[in-house]
C-alpha positions in Angstrom: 0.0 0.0 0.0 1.3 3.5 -1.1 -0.1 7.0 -0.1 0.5 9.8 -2.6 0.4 13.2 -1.4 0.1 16.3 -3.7 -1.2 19.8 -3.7 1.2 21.9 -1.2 3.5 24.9 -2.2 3.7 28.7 -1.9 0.7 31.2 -1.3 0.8 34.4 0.3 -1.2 34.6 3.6 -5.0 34.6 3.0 -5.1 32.7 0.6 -6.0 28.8 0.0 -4.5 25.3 -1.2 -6.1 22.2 -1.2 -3.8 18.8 -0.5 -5.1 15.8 -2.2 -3.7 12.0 -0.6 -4.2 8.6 -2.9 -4.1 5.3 -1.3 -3.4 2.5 -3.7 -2.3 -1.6 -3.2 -4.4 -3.7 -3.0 -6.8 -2.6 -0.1 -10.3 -4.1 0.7 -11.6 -0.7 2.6 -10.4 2.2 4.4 -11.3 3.5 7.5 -10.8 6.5 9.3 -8.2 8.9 7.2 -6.7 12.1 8.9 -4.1 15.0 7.8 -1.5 15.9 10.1 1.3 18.1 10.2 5.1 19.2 11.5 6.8 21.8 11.9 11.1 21.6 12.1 12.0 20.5 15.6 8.1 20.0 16.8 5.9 17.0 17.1 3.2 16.3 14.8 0.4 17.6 15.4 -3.4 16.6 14.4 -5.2 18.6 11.5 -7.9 17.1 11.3 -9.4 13.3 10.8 -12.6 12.0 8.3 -14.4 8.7 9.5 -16.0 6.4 7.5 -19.4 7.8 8.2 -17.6 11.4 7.3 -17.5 12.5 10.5 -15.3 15.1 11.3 -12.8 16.6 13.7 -10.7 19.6 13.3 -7.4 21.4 15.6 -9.1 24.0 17.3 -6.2 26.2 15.1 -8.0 25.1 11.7 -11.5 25.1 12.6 -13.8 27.2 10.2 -10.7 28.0 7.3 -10.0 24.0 6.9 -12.0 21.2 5.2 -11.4 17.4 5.3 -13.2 15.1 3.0 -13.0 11.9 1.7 -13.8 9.8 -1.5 -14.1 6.1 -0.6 -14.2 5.0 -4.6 -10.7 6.6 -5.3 -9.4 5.5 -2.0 -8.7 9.5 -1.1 -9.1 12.2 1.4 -8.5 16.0 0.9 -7.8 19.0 2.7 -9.3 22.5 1.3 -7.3 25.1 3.4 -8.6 28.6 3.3 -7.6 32.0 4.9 -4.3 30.7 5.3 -2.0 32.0 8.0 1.6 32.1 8.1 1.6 29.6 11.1 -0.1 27.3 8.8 3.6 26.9 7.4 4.3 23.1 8.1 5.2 19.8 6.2 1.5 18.1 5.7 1.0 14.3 6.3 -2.1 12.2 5.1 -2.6 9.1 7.7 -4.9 6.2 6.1 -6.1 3.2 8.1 -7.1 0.5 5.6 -8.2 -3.7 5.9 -6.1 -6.1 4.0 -7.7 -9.4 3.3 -5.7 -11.9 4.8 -3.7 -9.3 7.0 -6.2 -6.9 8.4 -6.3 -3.6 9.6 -2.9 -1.1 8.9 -2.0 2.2 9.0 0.2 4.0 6.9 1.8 7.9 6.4 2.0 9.9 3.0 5.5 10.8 2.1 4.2 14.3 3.1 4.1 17.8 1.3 5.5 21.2 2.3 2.7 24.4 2.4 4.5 27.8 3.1 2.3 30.8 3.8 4.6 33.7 3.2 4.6 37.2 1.6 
């Protein structure tokens, strides 16, 4: 199983970015999928996480600018990022857990993807 992350870069403060994250291998269904996200010599922290039923639950530092969401048939989850703020700046990490016939459940990290919010 391989996570593909995609969608960070550059954008002035204000603005938005939306981070995409594709599962692929041969899974048999995901469950609850989550963006997270580090800043250089700081723990990851939690962005927010998606559950199967699409419920959601958001940093109290994101809350009414982000936006998780999911799309079981491609095996994704996304993150729409508005009103970003220059502590925002941080490598973003999709988190999948996903059932393997044969070897159930697992988790697995996206190779992560750098947003900077600068001028």
């Amino acid at each position: 199983v391989q996570l593909q992350a995609s969608g960070g870069g550059l954008v002035q403060p204000g603005g938005s970015l939306r981070l995409s994250c594709a599962a692929s291998g041969n899974i048999v269904t995901i469950g609850l999928m989550g963006w997270y996200r580090q800043v250089l010599g700081k723990q990851r922290e939690l962005v927010a996480t998606i559950s199967v039923g699409n419920s959601t639950n958001y940093a109290d530092s994101v809350k009414g600018r982000f936006a998780i969401s999911r799309d079981n048939a491609k095996k994704s989850v996304y993150l729409q990022m508005d009103s970003l703020k220059p502590e925002d700046t941080a490598v973003y990490y999709c988190n999948v857990n996903y059932y393997i016939r044969g070897r159930g459940w697992d988790n697995r990290w996206g190779q992560g993807t750098l947003v900077t919010v600068s001028s």
